[in-house]
C-alpha positions as CSV (number, residue, x, y, z in Angstrom):
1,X,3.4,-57.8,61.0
2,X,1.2,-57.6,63.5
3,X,1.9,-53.3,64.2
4,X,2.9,-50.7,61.8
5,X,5.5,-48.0,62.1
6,X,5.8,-44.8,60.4
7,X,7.6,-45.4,57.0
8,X,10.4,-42.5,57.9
9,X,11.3,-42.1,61.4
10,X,13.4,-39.9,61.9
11,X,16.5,-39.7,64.0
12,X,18.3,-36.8,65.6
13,X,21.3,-38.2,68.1
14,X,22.8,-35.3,69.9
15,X,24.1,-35.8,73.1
16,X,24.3,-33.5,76.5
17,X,28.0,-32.9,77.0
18,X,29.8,-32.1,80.5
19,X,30.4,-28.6,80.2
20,X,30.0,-25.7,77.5
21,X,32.5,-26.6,75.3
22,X,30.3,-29.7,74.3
23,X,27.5,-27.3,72.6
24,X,25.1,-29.3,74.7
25,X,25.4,-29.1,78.4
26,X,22.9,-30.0,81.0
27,X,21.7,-26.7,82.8
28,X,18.4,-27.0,84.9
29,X,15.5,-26.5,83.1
30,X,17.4,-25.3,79.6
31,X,15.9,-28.6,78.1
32,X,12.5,-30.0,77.6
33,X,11.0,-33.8,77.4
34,X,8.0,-34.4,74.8
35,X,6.5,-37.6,75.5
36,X,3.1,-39.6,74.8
37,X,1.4,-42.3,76.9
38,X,1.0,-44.5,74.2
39,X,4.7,-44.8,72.6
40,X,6.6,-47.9,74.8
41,X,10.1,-45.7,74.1
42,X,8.5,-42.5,75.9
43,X,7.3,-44.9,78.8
44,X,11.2,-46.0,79.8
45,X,12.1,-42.3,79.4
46,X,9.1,-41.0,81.7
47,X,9.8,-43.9,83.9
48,X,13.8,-43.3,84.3
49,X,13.0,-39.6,84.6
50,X,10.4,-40.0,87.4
51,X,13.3,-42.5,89.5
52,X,15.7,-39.9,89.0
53,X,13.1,-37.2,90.2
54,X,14.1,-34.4,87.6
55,X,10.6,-33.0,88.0
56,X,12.4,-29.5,88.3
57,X,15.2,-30.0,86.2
58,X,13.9,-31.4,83.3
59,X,10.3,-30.2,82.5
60,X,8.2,-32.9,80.4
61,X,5.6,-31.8,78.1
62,X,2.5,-34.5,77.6
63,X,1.9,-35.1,74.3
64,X,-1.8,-36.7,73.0
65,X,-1.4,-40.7,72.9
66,X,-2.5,-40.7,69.1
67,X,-0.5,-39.1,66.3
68,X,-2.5,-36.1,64.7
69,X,-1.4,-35.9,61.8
70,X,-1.9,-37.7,58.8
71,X,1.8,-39.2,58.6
72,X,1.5,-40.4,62.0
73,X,3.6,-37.8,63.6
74,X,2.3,-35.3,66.3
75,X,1.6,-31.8,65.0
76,X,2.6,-30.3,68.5
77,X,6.1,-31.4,67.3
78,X,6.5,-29.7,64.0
79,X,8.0,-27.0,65.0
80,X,10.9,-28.8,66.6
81,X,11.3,-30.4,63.4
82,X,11.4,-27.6,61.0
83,X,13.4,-25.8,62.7
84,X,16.2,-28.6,63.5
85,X,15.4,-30.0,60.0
86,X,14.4,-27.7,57.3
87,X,11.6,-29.5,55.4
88,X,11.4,-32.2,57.2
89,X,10.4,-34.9,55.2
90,X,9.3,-37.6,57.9
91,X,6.4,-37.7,60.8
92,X,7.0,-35.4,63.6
93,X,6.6,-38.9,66.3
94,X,8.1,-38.8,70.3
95,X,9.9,-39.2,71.8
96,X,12.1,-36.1,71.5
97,X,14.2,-33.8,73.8
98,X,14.5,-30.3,73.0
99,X,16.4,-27.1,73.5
100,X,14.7,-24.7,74.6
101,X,17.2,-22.2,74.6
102,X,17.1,-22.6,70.9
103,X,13.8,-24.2,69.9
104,X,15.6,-27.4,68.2
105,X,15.5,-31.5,68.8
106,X,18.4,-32.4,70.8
107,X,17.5,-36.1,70.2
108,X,14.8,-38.6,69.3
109,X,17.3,-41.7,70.0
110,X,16.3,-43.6,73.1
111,X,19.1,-45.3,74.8
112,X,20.9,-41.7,73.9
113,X,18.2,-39.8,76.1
114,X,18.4,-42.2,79.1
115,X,21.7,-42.2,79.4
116,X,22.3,-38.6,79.1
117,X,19.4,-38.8,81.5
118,X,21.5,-40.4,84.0
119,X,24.7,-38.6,83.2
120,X,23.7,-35.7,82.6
121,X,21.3,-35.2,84.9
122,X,20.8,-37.5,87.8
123,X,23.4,-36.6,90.4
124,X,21.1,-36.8,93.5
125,X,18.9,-39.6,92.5
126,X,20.2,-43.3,92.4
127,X,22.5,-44.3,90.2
128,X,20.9,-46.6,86.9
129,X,24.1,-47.2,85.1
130,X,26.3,-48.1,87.4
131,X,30.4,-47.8,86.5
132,X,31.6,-51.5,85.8
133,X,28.3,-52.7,85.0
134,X,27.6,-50.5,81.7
135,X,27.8,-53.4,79.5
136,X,26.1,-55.7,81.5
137,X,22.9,-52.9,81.5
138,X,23.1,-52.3,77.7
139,X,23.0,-56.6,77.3
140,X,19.9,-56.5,78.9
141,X,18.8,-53.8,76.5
142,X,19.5,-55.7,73.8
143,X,17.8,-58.9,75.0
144,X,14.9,-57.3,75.2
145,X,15.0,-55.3,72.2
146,X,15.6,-58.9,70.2
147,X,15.1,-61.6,72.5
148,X,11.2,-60.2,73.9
149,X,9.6,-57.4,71.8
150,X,10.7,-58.7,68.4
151,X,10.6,-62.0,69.0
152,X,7.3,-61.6,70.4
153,X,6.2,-59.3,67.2
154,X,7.5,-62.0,64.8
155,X,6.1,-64.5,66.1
156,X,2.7,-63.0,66.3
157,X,3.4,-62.2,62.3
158,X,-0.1,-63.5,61.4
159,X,1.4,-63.4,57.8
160,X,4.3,-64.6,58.3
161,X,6.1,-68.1,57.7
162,X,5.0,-70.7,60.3
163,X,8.2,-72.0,60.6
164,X,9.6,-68.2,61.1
165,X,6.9,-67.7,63.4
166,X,7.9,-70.5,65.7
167,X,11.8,-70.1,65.3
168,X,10.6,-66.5,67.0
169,X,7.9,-68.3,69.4
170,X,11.2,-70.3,70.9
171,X,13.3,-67.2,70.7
172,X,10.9,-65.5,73.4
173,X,10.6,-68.6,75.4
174,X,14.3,-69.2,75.8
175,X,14.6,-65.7,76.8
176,X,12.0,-65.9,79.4
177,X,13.7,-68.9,80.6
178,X,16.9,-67.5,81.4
179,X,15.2,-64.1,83.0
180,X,13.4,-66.6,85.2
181,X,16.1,-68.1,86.7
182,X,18.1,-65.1,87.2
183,X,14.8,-63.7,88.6
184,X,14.1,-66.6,91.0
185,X,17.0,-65.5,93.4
186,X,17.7,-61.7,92.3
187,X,15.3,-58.7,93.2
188,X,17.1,-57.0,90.2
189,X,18.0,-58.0,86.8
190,X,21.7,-56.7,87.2
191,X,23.4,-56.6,90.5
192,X,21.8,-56.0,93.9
193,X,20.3,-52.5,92.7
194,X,17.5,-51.3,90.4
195,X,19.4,-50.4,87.0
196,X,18.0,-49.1,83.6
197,X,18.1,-53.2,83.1
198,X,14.7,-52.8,84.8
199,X,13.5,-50.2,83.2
200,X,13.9,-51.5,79.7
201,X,12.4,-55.3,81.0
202,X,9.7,-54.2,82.5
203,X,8.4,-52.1,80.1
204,X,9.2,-55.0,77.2
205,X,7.1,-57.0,79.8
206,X,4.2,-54.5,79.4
207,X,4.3,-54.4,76.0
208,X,4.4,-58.2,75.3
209,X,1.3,-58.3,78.2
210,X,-1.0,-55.1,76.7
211,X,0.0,-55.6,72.9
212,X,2.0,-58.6,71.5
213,X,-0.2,-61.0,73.2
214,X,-3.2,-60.2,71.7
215,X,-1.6,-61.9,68.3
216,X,-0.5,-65.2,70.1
217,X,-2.8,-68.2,70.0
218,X,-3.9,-69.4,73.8
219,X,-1.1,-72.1,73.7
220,X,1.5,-69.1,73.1
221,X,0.4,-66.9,75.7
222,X,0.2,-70.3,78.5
223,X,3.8,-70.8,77.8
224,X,4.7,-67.3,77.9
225,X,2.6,-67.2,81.4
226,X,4.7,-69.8,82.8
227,X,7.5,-67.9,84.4
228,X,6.4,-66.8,87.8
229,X,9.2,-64.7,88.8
230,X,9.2,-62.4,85.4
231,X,6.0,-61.8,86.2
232,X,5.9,-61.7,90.0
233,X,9.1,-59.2,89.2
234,X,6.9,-57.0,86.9
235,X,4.1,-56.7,89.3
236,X,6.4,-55.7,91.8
237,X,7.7,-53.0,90.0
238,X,4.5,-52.0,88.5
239,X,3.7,-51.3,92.5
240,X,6.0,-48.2,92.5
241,X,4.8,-45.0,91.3
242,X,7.7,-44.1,89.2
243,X,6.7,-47.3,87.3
244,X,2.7,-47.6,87.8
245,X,2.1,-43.8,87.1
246,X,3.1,-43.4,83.5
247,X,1.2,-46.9,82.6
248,X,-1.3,-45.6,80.8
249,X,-3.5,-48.7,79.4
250,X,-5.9,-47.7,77.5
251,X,-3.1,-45.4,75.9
252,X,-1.4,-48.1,74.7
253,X,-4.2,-50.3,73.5
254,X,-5.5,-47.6,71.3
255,X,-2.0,-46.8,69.8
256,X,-2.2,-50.7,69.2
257,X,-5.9,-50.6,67.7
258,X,-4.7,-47.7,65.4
259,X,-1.4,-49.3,63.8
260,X,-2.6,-52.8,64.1
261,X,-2.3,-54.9,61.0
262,X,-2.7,-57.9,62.1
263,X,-5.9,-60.7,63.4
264,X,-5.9,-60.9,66.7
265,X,-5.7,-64.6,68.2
266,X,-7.3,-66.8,70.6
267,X,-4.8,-65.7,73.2
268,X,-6.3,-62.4,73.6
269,X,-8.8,-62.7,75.7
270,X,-7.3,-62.6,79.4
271,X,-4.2,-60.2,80.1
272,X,-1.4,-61.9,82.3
273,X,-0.9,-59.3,84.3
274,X,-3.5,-57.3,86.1
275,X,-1.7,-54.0,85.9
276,X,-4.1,-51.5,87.4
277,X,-4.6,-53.6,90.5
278,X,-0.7,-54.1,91.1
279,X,-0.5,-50.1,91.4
280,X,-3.9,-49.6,93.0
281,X,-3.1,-52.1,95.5
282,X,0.4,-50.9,96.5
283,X,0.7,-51.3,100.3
284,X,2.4,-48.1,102.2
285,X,5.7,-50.1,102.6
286,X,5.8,-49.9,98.9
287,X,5.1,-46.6,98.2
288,X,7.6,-45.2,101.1
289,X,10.4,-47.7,99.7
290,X,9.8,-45.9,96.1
291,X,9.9,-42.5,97.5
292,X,13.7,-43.1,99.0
């Protein structure tokens, strides 16, 4: 494949309850967010945390964009680990809430964390999983878990099955294809609003830009370019700080040059998106619509 993942990742899944009777219950500043630059799951948690402003609710503590420890886990974590799981035997990796209260790992499951996020947490800022629409927010999810970012991994699988590698090739396309239509007359990928939806596309969109594409031949990487609303979409959303802030580039091609097992292809040489300019280059009508 064309990345590597620790061999053991661990998985705690606790959830933030309504009240005190659930164990877990969201209490300002009681829990804590550990997140690196450089992991694509901590970028949709620091982006969904930073649209739902919990600055002073929920404290976030940076971790180094490379692992430090020999099993690819983050020593700064250890602690949390041992202590939820005695001898833990995998990496200490992000991202992971925590307890403060207690010094333990609340959870290192994604999707749990945003939408206890959300839940949980987000009663003044805008709501990112709207009721009636849950399902139609967690499809999207899916699509990009399957239909972009593995697709895009498998069929940059430089040791892979031709034939596999361009089943996955088509997989990616098609899946472009239909975001691009929906794209072409919808600001948003569900409804009229900004969901999670967008959250979790546009930072599949950064990772297929900054890390999958550098494993697609040129050909690839013209086809994948050839949907001008996905990526007038993720420019535009790359334009608001609570999205252009956490996209830390050089992060995430360093992760990418450290787990990397894979040759890099012709396709590599010019990035789709030029993602520092779309933030740099924000207009003030931008920046004020993001702060609302």
């Amino acid at each position: 494949m064309s990345a590597i993942s620790p061999t053991v990742v661990p998985s705690f899944r606790g959830r933030i309850g309504r009240d005190a009777r659930s164990g877990y219950y969201a209490a300002p500043r009681r829990y804590r967010l550990h997140l690196s630059p450089s992991c694509p799951h901590c970028l949709r948690i620091a982006v969904t945390h930073s649209l739902l402003g919990l600055d002073d609710v929920l404290p976030v503590t940076p971790l180094p964009a490379l692992p430090d420890t020999p099993d690819g886990g983050h020593r700064a974590l250890r602690p949390l680990y041992e202590a939820s799981s005695h001898q833990h035997p995998g990496p200490a990796v992000a991202p992971v809430l925590s307890d403060d209260w207690t010094g333990t790992i609340v959870s290192t499951h994604t999707p749990g964390i945003l939408r206890d996020l959300v839940r949980r947490f987000g009663n003044h800022g805008p709501d990112l999983r709207p009721r009636g629409r849950e399902e139609a927010v967690d499809a999207v999810e899916r699509l990009c878990a399957q239909g972009v970012n593995e697709a895009a991994q498998r069929a940059g699988d430089s040791e892979g099955d031709p034939a596999e590698r361009e089943a996955a090739l088509a997989l990616l396309l098609r899946t472009l294809d239909s975001l691009d239509t929906r794209l072409a007359s919808h600001a948003y990928v569900v409804g009229g609003e900004l969901t999670l939806a967008d959250v979790e596309l546009w930072a599949a969109l950064v990772q297929l830009d900054a890390v999958h594409r550098h494993h697609l031949d040129a050909a690839a990487v013209h086809r994948v370019t050839g949907h001008p609303h996905v990526w007038a979409y993720a420019r535009r959303l790359t334009a608001r700080p609570a999205f252009g802030r956490h996209l830390d580039l050089d992060a995430l091609t360093r992760r990418h040059h450290a787990h990397c097992r894979g040759v890099e292809a012709a396709g590599a040489a010019v990035a789709i998106v030029d993602w520092r300019a779309c933030f740099q280059g924000a207009g003030p009508e931008i920046l004020e619509e993001s702060a609302s």
